[in-house]
Structure formats: C-alpha cells, structure tokens
TILUMKOL-765426 format. One record per residue: residue number from 0; chain; x, y, z of N, C-alpha, C in turn. Coordinates in steps of 0.001 Angstrom, whole numbers, padded with zeros to 6 digits, m for minus. Atoms other than C-alpha are relative to their C-alpha. Example, Ala and Ser with C-alpha at 12.3 -4.5 7.8 and 13.67 -1.06 7.14 Angstrom:
BEGIN
0/A/000890/m001190/000000/012300/m004500/007800/000900/001200/000000 $
1/A/m000820/m001190/m000060/013670/m001060/007140/m000770/001090/000730 $
END
This chain:
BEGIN
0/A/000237/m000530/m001336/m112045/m072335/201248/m001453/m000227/000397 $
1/A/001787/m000006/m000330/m115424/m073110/203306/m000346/001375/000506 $
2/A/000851/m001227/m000130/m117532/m070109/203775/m001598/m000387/000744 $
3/A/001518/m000591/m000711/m120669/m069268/205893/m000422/001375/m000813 $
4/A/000948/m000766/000223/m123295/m066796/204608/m000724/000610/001160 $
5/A/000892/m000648/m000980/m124915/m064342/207390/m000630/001201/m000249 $
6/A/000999/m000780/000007/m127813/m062246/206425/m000967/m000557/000400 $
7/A/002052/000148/m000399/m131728/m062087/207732/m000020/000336/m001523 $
8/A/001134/m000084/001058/m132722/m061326/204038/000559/m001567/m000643 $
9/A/m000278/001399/000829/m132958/m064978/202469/000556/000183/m001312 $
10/A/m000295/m000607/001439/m132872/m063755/198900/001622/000735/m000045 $
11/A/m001301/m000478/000286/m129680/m061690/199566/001043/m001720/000406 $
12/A/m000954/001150/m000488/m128240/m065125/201281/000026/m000809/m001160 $
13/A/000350/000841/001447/m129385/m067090/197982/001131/000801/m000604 $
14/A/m001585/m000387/001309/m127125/m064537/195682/000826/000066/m000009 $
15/A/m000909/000497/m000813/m124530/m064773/197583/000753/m001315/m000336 $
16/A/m000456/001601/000272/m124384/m068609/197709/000020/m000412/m002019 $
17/A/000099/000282/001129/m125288/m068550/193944/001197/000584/m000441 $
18/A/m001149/m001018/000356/m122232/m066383/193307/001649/m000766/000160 $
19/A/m001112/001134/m000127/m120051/m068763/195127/000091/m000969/m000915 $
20/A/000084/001390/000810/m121148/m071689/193089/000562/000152/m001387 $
21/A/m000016/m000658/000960/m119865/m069664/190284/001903/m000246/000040 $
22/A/m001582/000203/m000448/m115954/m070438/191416/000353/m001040/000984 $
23/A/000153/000679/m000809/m114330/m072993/192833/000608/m000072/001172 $
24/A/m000801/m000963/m000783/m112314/m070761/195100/m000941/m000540/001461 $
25/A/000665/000077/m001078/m115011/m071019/198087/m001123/m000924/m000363 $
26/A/001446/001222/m000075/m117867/m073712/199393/m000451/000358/001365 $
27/A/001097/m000456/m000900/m120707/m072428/201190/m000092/m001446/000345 $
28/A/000121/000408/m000840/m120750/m074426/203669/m001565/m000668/001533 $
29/A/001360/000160/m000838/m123945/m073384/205861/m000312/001216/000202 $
30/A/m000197/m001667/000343/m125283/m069907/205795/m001751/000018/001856 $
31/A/000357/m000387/m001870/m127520/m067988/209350/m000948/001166/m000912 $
32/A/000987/m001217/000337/m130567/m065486/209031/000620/000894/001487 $
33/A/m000521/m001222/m001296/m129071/m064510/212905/001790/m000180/000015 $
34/A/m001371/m000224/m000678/m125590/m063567/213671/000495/m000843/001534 $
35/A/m000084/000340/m001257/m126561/m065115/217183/000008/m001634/m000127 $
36/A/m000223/001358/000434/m126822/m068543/215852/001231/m000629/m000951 $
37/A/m001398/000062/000419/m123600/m068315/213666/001000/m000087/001006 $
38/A/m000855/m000196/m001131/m121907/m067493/217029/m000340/m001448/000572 $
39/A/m000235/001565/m000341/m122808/m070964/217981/000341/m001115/m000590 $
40/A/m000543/000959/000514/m122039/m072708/215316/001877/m000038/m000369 $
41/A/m002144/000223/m000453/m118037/m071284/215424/000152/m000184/000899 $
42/A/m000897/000614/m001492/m117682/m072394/218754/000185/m001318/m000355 $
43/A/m000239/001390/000351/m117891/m075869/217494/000678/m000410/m001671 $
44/A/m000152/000494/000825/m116830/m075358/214068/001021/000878/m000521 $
45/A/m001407/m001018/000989/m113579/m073934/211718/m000309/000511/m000934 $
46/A/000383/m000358/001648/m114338/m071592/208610/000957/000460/m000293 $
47/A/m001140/m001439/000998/m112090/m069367/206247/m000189/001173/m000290 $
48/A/000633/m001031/000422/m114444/m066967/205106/m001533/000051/000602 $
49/A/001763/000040/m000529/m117975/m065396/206299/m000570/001402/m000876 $
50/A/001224/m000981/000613/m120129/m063560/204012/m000989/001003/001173 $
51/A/000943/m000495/m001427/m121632/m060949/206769/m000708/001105/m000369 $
52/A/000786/m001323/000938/m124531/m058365/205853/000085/000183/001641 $
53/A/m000364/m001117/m001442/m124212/m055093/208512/m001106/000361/000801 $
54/A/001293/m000353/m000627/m127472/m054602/209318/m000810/m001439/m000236 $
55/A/001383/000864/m000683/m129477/m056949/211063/m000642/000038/001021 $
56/A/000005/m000323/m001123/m131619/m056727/213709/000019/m000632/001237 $
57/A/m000272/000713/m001341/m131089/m057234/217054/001408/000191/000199 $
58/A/m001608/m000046/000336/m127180/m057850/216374/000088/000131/m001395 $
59/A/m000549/m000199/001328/m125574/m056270/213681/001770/m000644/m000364 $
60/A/m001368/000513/000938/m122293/m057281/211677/001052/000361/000784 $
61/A/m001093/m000595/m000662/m119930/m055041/213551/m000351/m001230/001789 $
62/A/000840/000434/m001268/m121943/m056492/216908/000766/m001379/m000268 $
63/A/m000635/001551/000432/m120850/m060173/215651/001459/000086/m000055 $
64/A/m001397/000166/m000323/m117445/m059255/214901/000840/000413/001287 $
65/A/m000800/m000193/m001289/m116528/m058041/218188/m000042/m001214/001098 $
66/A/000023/001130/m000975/m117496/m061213/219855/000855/m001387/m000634 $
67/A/m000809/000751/000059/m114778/m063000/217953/000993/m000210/000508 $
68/A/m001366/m000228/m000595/m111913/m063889/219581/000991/m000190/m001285 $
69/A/m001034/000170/001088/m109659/m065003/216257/m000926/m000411/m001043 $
70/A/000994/m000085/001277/m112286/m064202/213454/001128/m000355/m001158 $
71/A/m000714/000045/001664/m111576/m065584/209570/m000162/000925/m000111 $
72/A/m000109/m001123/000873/m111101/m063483/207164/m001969/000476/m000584 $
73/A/001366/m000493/000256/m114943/m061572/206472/m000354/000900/m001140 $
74/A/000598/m000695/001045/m116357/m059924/203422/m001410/000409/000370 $
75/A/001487/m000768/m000112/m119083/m057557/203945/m000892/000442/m000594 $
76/A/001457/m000306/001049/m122479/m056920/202487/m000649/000542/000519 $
77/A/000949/m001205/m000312/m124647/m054323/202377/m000649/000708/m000929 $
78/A/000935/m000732/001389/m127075/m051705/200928/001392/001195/000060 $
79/A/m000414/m001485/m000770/m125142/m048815/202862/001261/000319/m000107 $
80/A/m001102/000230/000010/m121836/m047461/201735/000291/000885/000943 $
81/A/m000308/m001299/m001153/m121586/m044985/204824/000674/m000925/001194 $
82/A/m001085/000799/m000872/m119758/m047864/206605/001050/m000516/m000467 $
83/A/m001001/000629/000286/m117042/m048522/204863/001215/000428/000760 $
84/A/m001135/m000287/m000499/m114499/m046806/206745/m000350/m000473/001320 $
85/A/000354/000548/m000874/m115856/m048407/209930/000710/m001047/m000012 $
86/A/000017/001393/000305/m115666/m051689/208364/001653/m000486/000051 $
87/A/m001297/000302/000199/m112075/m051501/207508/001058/m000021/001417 $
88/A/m001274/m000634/m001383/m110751/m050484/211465/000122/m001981/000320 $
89/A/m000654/001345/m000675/m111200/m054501/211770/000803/m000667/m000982 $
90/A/m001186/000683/000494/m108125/m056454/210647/m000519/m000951/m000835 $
91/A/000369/001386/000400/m110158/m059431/209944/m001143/000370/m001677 $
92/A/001349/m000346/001423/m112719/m057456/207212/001064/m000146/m001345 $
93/A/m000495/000713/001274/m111405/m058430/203643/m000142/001249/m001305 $
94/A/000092/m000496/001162/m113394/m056686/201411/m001681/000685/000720 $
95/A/001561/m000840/m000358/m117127/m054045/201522/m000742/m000372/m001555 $
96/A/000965/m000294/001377/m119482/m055131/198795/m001499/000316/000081 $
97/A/001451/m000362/000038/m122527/m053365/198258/m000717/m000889/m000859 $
98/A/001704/000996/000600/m125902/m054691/197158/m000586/001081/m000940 $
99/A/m000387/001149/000433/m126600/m055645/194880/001316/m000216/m000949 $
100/A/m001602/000517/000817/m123595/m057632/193977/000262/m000406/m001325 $
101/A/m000276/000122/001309/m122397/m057809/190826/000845/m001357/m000348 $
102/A/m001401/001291/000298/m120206/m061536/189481/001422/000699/000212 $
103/A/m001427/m000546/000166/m117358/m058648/188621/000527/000019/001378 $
104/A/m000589/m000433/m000920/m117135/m057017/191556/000166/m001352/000989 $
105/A/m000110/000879/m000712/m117852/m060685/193822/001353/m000576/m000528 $
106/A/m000836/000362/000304/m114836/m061633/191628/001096/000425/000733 $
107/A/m001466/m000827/m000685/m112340/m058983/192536/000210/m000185/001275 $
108/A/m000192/000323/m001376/m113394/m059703/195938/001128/m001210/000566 $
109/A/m000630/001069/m000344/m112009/m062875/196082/001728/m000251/m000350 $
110/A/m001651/m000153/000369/m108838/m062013/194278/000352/000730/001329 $
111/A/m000624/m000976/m001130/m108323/m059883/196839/m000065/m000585/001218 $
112/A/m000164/001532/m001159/m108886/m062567/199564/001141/m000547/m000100 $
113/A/m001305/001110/000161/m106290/m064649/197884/001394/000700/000372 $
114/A/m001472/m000438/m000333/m103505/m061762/198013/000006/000200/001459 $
115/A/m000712/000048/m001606/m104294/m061275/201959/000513/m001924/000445 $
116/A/m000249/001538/000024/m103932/m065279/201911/001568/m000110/m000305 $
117/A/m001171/000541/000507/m100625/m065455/200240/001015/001221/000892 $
118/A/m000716/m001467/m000927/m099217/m061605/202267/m000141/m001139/001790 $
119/A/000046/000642/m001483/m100055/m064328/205733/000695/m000711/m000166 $
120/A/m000865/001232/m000369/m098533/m067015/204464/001592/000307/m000188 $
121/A/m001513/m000311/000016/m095159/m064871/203530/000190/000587/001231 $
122/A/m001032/m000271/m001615/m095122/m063283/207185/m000323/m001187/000786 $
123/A/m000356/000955/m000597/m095277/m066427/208529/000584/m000723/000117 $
124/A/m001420/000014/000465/m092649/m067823/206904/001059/000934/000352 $
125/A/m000417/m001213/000128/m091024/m064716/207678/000282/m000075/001567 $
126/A/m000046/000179/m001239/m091635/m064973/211341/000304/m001561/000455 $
127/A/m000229/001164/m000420/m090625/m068612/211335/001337/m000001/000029 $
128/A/m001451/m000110/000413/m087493/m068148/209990/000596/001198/001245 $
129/A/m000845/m000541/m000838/m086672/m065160/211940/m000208/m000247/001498 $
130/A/m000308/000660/m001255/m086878/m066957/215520/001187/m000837/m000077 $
131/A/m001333/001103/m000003/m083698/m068842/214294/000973/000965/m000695 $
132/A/m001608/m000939/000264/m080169/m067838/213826/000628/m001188/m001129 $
133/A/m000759/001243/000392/m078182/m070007/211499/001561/000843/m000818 $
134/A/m001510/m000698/000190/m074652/m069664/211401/000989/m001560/m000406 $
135/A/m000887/000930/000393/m071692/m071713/210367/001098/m000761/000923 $
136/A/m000633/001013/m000747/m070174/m074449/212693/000975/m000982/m000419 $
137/A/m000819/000786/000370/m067079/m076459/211581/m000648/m000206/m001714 $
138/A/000269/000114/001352/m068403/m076039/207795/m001231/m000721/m000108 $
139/A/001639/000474/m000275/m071728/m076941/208949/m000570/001247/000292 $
140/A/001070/m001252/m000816/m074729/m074655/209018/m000645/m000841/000867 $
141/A/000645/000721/m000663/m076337/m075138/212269/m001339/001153/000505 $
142/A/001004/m001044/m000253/m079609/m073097/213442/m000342/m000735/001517 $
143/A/m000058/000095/m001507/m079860/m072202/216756/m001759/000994/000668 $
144/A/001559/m000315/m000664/m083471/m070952/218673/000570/001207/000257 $
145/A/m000403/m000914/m000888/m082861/m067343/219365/m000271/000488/001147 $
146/A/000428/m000698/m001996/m084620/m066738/222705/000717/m001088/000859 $
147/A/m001293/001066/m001261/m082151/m069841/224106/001792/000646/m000062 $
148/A/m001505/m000972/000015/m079203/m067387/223239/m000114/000655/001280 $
149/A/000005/m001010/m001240/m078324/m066017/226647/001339/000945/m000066 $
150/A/m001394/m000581/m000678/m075027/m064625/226215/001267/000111/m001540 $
151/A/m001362/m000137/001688/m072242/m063555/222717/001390/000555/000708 $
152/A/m001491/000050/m000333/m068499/m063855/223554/000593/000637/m000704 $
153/A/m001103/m000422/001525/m066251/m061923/221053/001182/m000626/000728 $
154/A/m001605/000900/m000276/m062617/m064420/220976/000592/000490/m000613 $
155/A/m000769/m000112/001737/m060213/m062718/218442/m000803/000254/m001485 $
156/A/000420/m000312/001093/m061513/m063216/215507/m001189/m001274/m000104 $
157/A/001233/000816/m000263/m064224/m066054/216641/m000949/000810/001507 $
158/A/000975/m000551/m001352/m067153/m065304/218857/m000899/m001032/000743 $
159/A/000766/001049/m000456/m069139/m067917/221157/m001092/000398/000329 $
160/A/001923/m000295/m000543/m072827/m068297/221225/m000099/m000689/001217 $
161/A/000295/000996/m001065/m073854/m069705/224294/m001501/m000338/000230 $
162/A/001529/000213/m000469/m077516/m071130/225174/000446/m001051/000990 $
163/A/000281/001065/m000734/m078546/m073536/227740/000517/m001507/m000051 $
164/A/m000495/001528/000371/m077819/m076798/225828/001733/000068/m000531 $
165/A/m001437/m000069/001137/m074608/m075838/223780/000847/001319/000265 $
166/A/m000723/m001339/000536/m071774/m073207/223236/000486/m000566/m001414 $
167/A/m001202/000280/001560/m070753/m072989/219451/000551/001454/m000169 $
168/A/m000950/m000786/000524/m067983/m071197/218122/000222/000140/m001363 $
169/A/000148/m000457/001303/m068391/m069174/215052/001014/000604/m000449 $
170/A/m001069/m000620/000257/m065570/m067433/212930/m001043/001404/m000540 $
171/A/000649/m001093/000060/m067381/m064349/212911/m000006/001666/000862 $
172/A/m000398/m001284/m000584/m067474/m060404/214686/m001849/000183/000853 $
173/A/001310/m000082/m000758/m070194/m059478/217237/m000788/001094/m000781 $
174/A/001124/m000957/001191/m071373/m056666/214658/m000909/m000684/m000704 $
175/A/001054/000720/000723/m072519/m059112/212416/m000994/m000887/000689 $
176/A/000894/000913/m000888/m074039/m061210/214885/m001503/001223/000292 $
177/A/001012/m000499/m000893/m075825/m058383/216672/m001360/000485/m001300 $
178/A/001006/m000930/001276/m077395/m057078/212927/m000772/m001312/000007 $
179/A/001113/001233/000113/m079380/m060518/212866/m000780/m000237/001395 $
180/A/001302/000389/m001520/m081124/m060537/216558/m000444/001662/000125 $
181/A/001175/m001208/m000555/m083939/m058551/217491/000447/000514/001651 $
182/A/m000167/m001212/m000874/m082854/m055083/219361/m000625/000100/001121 $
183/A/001235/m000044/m000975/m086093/m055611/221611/000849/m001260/001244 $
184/A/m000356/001074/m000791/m084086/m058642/223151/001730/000144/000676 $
185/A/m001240/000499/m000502/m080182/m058563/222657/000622/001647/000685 $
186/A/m000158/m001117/000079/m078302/m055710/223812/002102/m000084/000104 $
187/A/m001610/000091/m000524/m074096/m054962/223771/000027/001020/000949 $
188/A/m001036/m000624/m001148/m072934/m054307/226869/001172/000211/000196 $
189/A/m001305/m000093/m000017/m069368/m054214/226329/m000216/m000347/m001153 $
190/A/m000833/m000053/001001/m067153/m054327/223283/000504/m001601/000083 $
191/A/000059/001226/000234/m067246/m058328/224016/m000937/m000523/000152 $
192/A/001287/001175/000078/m070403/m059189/224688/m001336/000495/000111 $
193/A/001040/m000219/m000299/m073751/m058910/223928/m001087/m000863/000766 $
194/A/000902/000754/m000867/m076471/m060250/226369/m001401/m000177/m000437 $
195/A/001055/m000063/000118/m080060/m061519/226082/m000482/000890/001270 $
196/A/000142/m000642/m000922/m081606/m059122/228336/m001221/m000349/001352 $
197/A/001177/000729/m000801/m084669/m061203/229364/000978/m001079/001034 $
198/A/m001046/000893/m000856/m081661/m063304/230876/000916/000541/001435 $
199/A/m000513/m000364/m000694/m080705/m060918/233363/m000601/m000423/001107 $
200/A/000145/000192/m001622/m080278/m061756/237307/m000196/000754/000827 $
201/A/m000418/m000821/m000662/m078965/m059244/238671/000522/001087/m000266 $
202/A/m000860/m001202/000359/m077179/m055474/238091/000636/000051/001020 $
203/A/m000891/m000711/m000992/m074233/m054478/240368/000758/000672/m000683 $
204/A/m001739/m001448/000616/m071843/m051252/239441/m000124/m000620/m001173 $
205/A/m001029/m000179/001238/m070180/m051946/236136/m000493/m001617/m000646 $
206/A/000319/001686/m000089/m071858/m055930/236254/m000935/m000201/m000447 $
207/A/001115/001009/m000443/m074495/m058220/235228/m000103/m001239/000165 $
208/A/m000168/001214/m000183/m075364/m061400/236401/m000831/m000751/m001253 $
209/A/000842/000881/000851/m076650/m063719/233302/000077/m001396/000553 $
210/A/000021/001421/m000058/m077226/m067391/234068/001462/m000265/001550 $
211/A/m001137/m000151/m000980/m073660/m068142/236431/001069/000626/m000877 $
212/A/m001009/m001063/000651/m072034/m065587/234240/000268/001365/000536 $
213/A/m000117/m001141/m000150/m070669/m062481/235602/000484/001298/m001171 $
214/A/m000351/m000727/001359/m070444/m059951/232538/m000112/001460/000200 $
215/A/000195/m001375/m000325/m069061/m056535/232642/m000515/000809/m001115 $
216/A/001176/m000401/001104/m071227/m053796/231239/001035/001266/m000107 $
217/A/m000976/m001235/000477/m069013/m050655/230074/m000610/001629/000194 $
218/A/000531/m001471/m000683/m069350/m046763/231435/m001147/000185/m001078 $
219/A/000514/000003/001363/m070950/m046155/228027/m000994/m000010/m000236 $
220/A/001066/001397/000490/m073427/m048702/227772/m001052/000013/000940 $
221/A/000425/m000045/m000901/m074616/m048592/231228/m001398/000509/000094 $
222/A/000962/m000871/000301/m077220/m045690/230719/m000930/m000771/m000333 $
223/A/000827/000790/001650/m078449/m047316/227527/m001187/m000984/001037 $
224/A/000688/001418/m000809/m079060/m050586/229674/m000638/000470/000457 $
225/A/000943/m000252/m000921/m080926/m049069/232230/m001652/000898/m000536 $
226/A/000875/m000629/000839/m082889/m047044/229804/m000943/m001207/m000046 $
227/A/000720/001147/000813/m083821/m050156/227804/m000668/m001002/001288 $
228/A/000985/000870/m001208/m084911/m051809/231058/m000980/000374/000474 $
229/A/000984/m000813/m000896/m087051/m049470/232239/000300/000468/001390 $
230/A/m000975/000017/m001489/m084785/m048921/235477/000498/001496/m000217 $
231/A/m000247/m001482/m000163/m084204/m045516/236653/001461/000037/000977 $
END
C-alpha cells in the first residue's frame, strides 16, 4: 500500500517512515510538515494510507480530515490520548497511536488495517452480488439486474419476472422470490404480484399503473402501499 506521512515535527515524520521500512505491507511514498500542502498533493494524486499527527498548527488532523471528500484509510499520531474517542467518529480513521511509537504497537496497527481491507472487500462482493437475482431458466441459471425488475406474475405453480428487455419464467412461488429482493424496493400488492415500487405511474382505487401494466392492489395491501410511499 502507498502511504503519506503528515506531521510538522520532522523527527516524528522520520520514525514513522523508518517504521514503515520495517514491513513490506506499506511504501512511504512522500510525507508533508503542513496538512495544507498534502491537500494539494491528493487532488492530483491516489494513496491508501496517511500517517496524520493531530496537532499541528494552523490546521490540525481533524481540520484535514474534514476537507476530504473520499479520504483513505488514516492512522493517527499523537502525544495526546484525550482524542481518541473523537478520532474514531470518522469512518475513515483506522487506528490512534500514541508517541512515541513502539515497532509492536506500529505492527498491530497495520494488522488491523489489513482486517478493515479484507471486511471492504467482503461487503463489496456482498453488495455486488446482491444487485442481481439469479434464478433458474429452462435448466439454465440466468442473473437478472434487480432494479430492471418492474413487475412478479404468480402463474400456477410458475411465476414471471418481467424487466424492460425480457420476461422469464421461473418454476418457482412469489414467497420465495420476494425473500431475495430488497423490501426498500419490491412490495406485494396482491396475492399475484409483487411490484417494483420506484416503477409506479399512477394509483387509482384498487389499481396501479406500472410501465403499460394495469395491476390490482388488494383491500389489504392498499394501506401498507400508501404507507410505504409516503402518501397520505
């Protein structure tokens, strides 16, 4: 991972970088006595990690991280442990190591880098996967986009997806369907069909309009819907 260094004390920026050189986990990169000159060099440049001491003057550490828009991941340095619960309200802070740093503790730090590293890369995976549906088509799995789902048919004992490009026909029950899409989106309106709700046209009485679909919504259900819409 490349790393930046940002303290005003040189000497703390030296043990630091000497600490890195010590693993081959991170590569100091280019290290800042101001916070205000780091802020110019990420506008033009990508890091992973930033070594950031909290007190400096003029702009401090916290001061720097609020002018990130999508900060790396940051490890903090300091004399002062009376900020650590500060430190932690930002998402992007990693780890608090006081001064002076020890190899151990700069160690654990970095372990502990690696597990938020590997916890991002499983919800992202996680969130990749769940934007898709994949269901079984003529003894084919096929995966379908779920925000192009506008509309679930129950047939008997098959149910039709419908989107924009395609209808497929699954041998499946709208229960099981509905337990795999996100609640925030689909909703059953009737005992045949559940709707994307961002897909709605129109409401009349007992009706909604999806796409050129007229789909009735059930006494029941009705409420619910209007709830979940925000519609009074």
């Amino acid at each position: 991972m490349n790393c930046i260094i940002i303290d005003d004390d040189a000497t703390a920026r030296l043990i630091v970088r000497q600490l890195c050189t010590k693993t081959e986990e991170v590569s100091v990169i280019e290290e800042f006595s101001s916070a205000i000159d780091a802020i110019k060099y990420l506008n033009e440049n990508t890091i992973d990690l930033i070594f950031l001491d909290i007190h400096m003057p003029t702009f401090s550490g916290f001061d720097f991280i609020k002018t990130l828009k999508s900060p790396p991941k940051i490890i903090l340095t300091t004399s002062d442990k009376n900020f650590a619960l500060e430190a932690f309200e930002y998402n992007c802070v990693v780890d608090y190591l006081l001064k002076p740093i020890t190899l151990e503790r700069f160690n654990k730090s970095l372990q502990k880098l690696a597990s938020f590293k590997q916890e991002e890369t499983v919800d992202t995976k996680t969130k990749e996967n769940s934007d898709y549906l994949y269901v079984n088509v003529d003894r084919r799995l096929v995966k379908i986009k779920i925000p192009e789902i506008f509309l679930i048919e129950a047939k008997g004992d098959y149910i039709s997806i419908k989107t924009e490009a395609k209808s497929y026909i699954v041998h499946s029950t709208l229960k099981k369907i509905q337990e795999k899409l996100p609640s925030s989106l689909f909703f059953k309106v009737h005992r045949s069909y559940i709707i994307n709700t961002s897909e709605i046209i129109d409401i009349e009485d007992n009706s909604v309009l999806i796409k050129k679909n007229v789909i009735p919504v059930s006494r029941s259900n009705k409420s619910e819907l209007m709830k979940k819409l925000n519609l009074l």
